[in-house]
C-alpha positions in Angstrom: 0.0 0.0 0.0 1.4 3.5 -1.1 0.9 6.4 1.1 1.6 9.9 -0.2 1.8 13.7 1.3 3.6 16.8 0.3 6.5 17.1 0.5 8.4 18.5 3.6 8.7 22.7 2.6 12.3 24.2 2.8 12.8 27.4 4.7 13.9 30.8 3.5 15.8 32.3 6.2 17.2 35.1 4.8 17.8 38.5 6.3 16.1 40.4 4.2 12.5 42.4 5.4 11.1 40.1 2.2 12.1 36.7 3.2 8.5 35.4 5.0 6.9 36.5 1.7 9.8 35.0 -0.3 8.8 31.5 1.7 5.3 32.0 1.3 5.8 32.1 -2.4 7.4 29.0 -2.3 4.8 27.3 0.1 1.9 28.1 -2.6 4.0 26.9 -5.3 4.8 23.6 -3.9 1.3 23.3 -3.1 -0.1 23.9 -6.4 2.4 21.7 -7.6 1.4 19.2 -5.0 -2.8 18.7 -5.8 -1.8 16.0 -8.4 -0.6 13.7 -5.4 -3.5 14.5 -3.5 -5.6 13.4 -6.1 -3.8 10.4 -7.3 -3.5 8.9 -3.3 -7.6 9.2 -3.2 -8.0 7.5 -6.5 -5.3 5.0 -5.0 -7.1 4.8 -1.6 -10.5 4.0 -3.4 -8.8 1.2 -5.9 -7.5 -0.3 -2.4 -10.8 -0.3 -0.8 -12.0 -2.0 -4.1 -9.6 -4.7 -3.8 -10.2 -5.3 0.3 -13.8 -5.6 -0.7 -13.1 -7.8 -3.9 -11.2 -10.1 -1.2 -14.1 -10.1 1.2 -16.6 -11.4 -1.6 -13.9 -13.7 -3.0 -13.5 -15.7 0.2 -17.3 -16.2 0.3 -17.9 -17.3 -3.0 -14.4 -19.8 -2.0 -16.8 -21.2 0.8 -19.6 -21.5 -1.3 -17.2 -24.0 -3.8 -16.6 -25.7 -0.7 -19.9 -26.4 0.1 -20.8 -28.0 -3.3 -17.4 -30.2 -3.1 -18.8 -31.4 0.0 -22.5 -32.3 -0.7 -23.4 -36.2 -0.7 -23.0 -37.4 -4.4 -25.3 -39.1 -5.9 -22.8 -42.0 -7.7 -21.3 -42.6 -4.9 -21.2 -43.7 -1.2 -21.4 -40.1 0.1 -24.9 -40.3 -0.4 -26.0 -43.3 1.5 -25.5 -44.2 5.0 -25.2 -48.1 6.6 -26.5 -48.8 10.1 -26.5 -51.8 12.1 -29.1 -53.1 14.4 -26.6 -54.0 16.9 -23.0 -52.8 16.6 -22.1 -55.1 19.3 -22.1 -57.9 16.5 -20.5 -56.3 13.7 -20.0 -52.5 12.4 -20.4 -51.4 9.0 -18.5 -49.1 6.7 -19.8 -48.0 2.8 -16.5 -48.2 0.3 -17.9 -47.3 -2.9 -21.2 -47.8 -4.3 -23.6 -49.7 -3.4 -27.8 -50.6 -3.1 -30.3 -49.8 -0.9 -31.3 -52.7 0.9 -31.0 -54.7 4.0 -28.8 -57.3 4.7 -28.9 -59.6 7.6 -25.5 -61.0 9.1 -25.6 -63.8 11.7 -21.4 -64.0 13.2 -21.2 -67.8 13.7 -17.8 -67.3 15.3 -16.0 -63.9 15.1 -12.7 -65.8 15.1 -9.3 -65.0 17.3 -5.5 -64.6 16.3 -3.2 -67.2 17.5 -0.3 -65.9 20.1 2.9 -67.3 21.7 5.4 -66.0 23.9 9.0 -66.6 24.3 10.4 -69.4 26.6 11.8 -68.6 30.1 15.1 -67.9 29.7 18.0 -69.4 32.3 18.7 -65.7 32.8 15.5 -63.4 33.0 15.3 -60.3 30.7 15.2 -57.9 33.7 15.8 -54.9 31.0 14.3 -54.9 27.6 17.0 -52.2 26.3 19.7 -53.9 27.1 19.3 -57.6 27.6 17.7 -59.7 24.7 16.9 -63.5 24.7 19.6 -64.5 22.7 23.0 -62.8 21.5 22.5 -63.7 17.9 22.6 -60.7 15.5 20.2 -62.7 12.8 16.9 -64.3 14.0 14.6 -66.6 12.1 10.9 -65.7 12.3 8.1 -68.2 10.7 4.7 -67.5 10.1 2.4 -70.4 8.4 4.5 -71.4 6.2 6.8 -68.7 5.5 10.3 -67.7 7.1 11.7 -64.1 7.7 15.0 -63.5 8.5 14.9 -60.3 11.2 18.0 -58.5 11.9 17.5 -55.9 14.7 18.9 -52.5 15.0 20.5 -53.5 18.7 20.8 -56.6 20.2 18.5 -56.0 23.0 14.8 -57.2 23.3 12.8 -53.8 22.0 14.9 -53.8 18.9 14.1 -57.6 18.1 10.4 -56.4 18.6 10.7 -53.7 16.3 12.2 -55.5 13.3 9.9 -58.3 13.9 7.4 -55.4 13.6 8.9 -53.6 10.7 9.4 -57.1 8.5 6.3 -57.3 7.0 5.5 -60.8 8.5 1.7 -61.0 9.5 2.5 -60.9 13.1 2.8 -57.9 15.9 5.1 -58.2 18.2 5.2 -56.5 21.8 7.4 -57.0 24.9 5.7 -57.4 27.8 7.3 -58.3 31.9 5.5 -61.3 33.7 7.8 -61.2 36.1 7.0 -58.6 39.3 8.1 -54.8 39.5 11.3 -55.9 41.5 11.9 -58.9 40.1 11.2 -58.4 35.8 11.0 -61.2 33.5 10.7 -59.7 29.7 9.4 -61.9 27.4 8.5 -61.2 23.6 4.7 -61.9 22.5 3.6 -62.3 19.3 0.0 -62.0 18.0 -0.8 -63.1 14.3 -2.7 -60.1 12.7 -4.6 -62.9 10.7 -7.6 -65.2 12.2 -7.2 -68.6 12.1 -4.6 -71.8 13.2 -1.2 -70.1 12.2 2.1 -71.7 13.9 4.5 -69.2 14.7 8.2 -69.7 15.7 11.4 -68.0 15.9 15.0 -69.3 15.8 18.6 -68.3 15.5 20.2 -71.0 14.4 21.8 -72.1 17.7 17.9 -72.5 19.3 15.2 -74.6 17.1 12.2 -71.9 19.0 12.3 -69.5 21.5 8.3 -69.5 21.0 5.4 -71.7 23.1 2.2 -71.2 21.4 -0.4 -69.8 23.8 -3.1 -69.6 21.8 -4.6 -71.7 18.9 -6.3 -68.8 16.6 -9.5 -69.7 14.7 -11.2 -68.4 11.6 -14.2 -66.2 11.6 -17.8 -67.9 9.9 -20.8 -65.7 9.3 -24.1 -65.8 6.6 -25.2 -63.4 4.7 -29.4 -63.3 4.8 -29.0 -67.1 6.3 -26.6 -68.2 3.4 -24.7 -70.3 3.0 -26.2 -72.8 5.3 -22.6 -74.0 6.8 -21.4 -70.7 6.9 -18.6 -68.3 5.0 -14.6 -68.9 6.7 -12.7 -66.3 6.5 -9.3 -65.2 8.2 -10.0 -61.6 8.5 -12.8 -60.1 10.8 -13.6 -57.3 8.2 -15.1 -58.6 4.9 -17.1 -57.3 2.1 -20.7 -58.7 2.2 -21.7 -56.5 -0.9 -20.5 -54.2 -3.4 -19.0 -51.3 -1.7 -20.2 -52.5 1.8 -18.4 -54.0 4.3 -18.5 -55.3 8.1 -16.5 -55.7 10.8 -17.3 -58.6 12.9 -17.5 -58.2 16.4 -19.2 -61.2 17.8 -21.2 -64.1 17.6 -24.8 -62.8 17.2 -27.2 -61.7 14.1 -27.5 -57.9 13.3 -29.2 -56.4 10.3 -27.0 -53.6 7.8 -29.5 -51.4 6.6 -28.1 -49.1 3.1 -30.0 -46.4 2.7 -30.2 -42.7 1.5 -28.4 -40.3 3.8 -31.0 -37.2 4.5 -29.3 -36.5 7.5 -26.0 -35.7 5.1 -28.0 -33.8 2.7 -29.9 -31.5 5.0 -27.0 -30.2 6.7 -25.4 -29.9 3.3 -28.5 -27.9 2.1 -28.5 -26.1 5.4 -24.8 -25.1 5.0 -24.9 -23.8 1.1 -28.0 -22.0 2.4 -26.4 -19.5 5.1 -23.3 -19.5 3.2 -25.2 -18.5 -0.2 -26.8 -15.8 1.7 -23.8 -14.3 3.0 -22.4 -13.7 0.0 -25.4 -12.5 -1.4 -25.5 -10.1 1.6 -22.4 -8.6 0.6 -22.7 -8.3 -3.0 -26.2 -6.4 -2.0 -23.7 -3.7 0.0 -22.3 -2.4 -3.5 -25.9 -0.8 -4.3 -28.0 1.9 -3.6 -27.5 5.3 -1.8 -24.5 4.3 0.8 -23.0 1.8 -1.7 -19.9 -0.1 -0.9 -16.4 0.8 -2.7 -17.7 -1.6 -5.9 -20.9 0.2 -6.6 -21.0 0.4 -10.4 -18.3 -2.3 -11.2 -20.3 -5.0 -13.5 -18.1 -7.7 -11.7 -20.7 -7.6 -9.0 -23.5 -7.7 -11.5 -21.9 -11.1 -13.0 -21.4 -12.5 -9.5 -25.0 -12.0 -8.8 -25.9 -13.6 -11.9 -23.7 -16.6 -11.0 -25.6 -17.1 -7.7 -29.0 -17.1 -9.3 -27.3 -19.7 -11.3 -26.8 -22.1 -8.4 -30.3 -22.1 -7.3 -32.2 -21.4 -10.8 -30.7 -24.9 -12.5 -33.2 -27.3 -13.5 -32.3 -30.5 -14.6 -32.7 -34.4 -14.4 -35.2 -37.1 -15.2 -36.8 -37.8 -12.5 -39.2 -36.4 -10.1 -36.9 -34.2 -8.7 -36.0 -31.5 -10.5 -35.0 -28.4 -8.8 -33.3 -27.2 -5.2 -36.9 -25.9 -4.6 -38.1 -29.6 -4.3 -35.2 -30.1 -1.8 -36.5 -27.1 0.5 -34.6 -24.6 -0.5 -36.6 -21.1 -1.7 -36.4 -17.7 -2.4 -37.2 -14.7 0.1 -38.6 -11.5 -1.0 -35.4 -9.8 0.1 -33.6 -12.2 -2.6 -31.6 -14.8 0.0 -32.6 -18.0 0.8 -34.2 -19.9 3.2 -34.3 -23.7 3.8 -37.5 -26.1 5.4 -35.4 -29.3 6.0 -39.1 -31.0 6.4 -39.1 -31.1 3.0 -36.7 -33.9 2.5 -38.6 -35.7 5.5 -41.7 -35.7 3.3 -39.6 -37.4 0.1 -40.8 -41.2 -1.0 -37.9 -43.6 -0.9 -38.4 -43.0 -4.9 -38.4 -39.3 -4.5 -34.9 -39.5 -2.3 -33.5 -41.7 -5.2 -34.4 -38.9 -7.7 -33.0 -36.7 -5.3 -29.9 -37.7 -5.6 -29.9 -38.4 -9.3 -30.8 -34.7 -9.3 -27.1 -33.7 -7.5 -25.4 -35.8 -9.7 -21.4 -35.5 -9.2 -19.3 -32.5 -9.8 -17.2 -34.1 -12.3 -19.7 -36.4 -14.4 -23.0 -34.4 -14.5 -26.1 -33.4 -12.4 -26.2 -29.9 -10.2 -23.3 -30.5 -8.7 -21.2 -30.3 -11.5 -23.3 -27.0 -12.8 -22.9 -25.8 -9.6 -18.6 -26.6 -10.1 -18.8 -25.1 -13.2 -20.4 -21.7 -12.3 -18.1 -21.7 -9.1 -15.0 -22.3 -11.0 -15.8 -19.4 -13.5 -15.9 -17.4 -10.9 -12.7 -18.5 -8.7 -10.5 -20.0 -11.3 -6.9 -18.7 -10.4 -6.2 -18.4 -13.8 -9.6 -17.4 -16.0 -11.6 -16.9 -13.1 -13.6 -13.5 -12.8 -12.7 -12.5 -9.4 -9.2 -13.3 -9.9 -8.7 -11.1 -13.4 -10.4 -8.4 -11.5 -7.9 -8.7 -8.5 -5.1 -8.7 -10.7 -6.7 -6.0 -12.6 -6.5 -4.1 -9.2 -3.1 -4.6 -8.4 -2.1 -3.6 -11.8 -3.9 0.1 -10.9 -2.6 0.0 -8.0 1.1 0.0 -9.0 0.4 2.2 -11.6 -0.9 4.7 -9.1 1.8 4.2 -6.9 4.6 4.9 -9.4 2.8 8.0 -10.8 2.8 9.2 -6.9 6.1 8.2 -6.5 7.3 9.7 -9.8 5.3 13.2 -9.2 6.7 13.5 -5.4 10.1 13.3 -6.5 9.2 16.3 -9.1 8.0 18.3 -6.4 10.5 17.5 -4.3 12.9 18.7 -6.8 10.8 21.8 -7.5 10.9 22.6 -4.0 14.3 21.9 -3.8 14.9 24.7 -6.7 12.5 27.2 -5.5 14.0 27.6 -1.9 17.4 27.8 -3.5 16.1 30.6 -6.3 14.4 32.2 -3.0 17.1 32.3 -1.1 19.5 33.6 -3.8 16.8 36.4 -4.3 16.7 37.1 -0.3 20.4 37.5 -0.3 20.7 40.0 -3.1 17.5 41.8 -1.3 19.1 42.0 1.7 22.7 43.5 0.4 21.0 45.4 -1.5 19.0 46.5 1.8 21.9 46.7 3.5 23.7 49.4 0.8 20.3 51.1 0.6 20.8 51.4 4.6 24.7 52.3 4.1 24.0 55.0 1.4 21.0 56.7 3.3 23.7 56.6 6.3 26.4 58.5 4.6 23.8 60.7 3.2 22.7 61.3 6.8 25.7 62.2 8.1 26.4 64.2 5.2 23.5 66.6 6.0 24.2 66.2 10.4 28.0 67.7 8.7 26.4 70.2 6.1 24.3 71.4 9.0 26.2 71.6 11.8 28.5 73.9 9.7 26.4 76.0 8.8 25.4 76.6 12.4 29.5 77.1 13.5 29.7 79.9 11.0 26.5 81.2 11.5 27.7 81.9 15.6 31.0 82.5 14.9 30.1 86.0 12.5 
């Protein structure tokens, strides 16, 4: 930002009886000379309250973009919700796209990892960082049927953890003290991050396995709406029971996953664009009227109201939804919106489908990718309206600034020349003054002489 005054005045000090009017020619000089600036720093002032305000607007119309990116598609998951009759059995999680409908899970057996732990050792691991349960650099580790070879870091018990941990065997590892707080005993534990039977052992090629199973794991079983009648294995507890929906199984037990449309997501979505839309709306409605704001007049703001009745005017789609008005969302008669989220309570199942069919996605079709479009016309870093306009701005601005700048330093320089011609002038006033003074001196004391001589002859006759 470029601030501008005039320039500081230079002072005729002279000694002549003309020098305060010699300075006060100077002082209306530089300030003629000056009104240019004065004029150019208001223009520049008013081009800078145009670009605050252009920034104001800009970052409304950025939350509006965000808005649309985050409304509930209507191709994908974002538009449906899964919920579970008991999430004590099983939890669900949508992936991708999937149908409406309900599915009902019985967990025959949610299944369990198999464990071991490492033998007692003659000598207890009383400390973890230091002591390990061998001194081999290179252990062995089997899973199943595959071997790893682990090297740790340090030859102490955390590190043999970690590299157990960091191999990529399907196995987590942890140290943990079944001895008492004065008396540890460190031993390593290992927990297969499969379900099922799976042996697990670790050598170093002195030791055959430092490892005694603990546990015997077993797979997980479960049907899907009662089939198949024995039951599905599986070695993971999460597994996908339809396309694009999956479950976690808990425990044994029957829940039902119901897919349907998420209204809940959708209102507050609706809710959000709402006040958002009418925020910006508020502002753009500053730039008008009698005590307009700094962009009164500037068809930008005429284009960006445009593009907001855009977002809420689209009409499009086959089905029996149509239009944001069918979603809740209307006009007031001061021009914002308002939104009656009883609307989307009121929608058949069939109506909900349309519903979302209506949104679409921002990149394959529907409002949501009108709504993108108009957005992205607007904020586009590179062709977007507001943008051009800011950069339009700045380019003023800096033109404004180096005409200040550039008629300153002429004033500066005629100030500079008039207090020098000014003070010449005082100077030859004041000798001139000063042989005025000297002249009507001698001529004074010529007459005092001529007189007083006169007067000696005048007494002595």
């Amino acid at each position: 930002m470029s601030t501008s005054s005039i320039p500081a005045l230079g002072t005729t000090t002279g000694a002549s009886t003309f020098a305060t009017d010699l300075q006060n020619a100077v002082n209306r000089s530089i300030a003629i000379a000056a009104l240019p600036i004065q004029q150019m720093t208001a223009e520049q002032q008013q081009i800078q309250a145009r670009s605050s305000e252009l920034s104001t607007i800009s970052g409304l119309f950025t939350t509006l973009q965000q808005d649309v990116q985050s409304f509930p598609s209507g191709t994908g998951s974002s538009g449906l919700a899964a919920s579970v009759s008991d999430q004590t059995v099983l939890q669900a999680s949508l992936t991708g796209s999937s149908l409406q409908g309900s599915y009902t899970i019985q967990v025959l057996h949610p299944g369990s990892s198999s464990t071991a732990l490492s033998n007692a050792g003659s000598t207890p691991v009383t400390d973890p960082t230091t002591q390990n349960i061998s001194s081999s650099t290179s252990f062995t580790l089997t899973v199943g049927s595959t071997n790893y070879t682990i090297t740790p870091a340090s030859q102490n018990l955390n590190a043999l953890a970690a590299g157990i941990n960091s191999s990529g065997a399907g196995v987590q590892a942890t140290v943990v003290n079944l001895g008492s707080p004065s008396s540890p005993d460190y031993r390593l534990a290992l927990q297969s991050t499969t379900l099922g039977n799976v042996a697990l052992g670790l050598s170093d090629g002195t030791t055959t396995n430092f490892l005694t199973s603990t546990s015997t794991g077993a797979s997980a079983s479960y049907t899907v709406n009662g089939q198949p009648s024995g039951g599905i294995s599986t070695n993971t507890d999460t597994v996908t029971i339809a396309p694009g929906l999956n479950v976690t199984l808990e425990k044994a037990g029957t829940a039902t996953v119901t897919v349907a449309a998420n209204t809940a997501a959708l209102s507050n979505a609706l809710n959000s664009f709402v006040g958002d839309y009418n925020a910006a709306f508020a502002e753009l409605q500053k730039q008008f009227g009698q005590n307009a704001g700094p962009l009164a007049g500037d068809t930008t703001v005429l284009l960006m109201e445009n593009s907001l009745r855009q977002l809420v005017n689209y009409s499009g789609g086959s089905g029996s939804i149509t239009s944001l008005a069918q979603l809740g969302i209307q006009y007031t008669q001061q021009g914002s919106l308002s939104f009656d989220p009883s609307a989307l309570g009121g929608l058949s199942s069939q109506q909900i489908s349309d519903a979302f069919s209506f949104l679409g996605d921002p990149s394959t079709g529907g409002y949501l990718q009108s709504a993108a479009n108009t957005l992205t016309g607007l904020l586009d870093p590179t062709t977007g309206l507001i943008p051009n306009e800011a950069q339009n701005l700045q380019t003023q601005n800096k033109h404004e600034a180096d005409a200040i700048s550039a008629a300153q330093d002429r004033v500066n320089q005629l100030n500079t020349t008039l207090t020098a011609q000014m003070a010449a002038a005082d100077a030859l006033i004041a000798t001139l003054q000063n042989q005025t003074q000297f002249v009507d001196g001698l001529f004074q004391i010529a007459t005092l002489n001529s007189n007083g001589t006169i007067g000696n002859n005048t007494s002595g006759g």
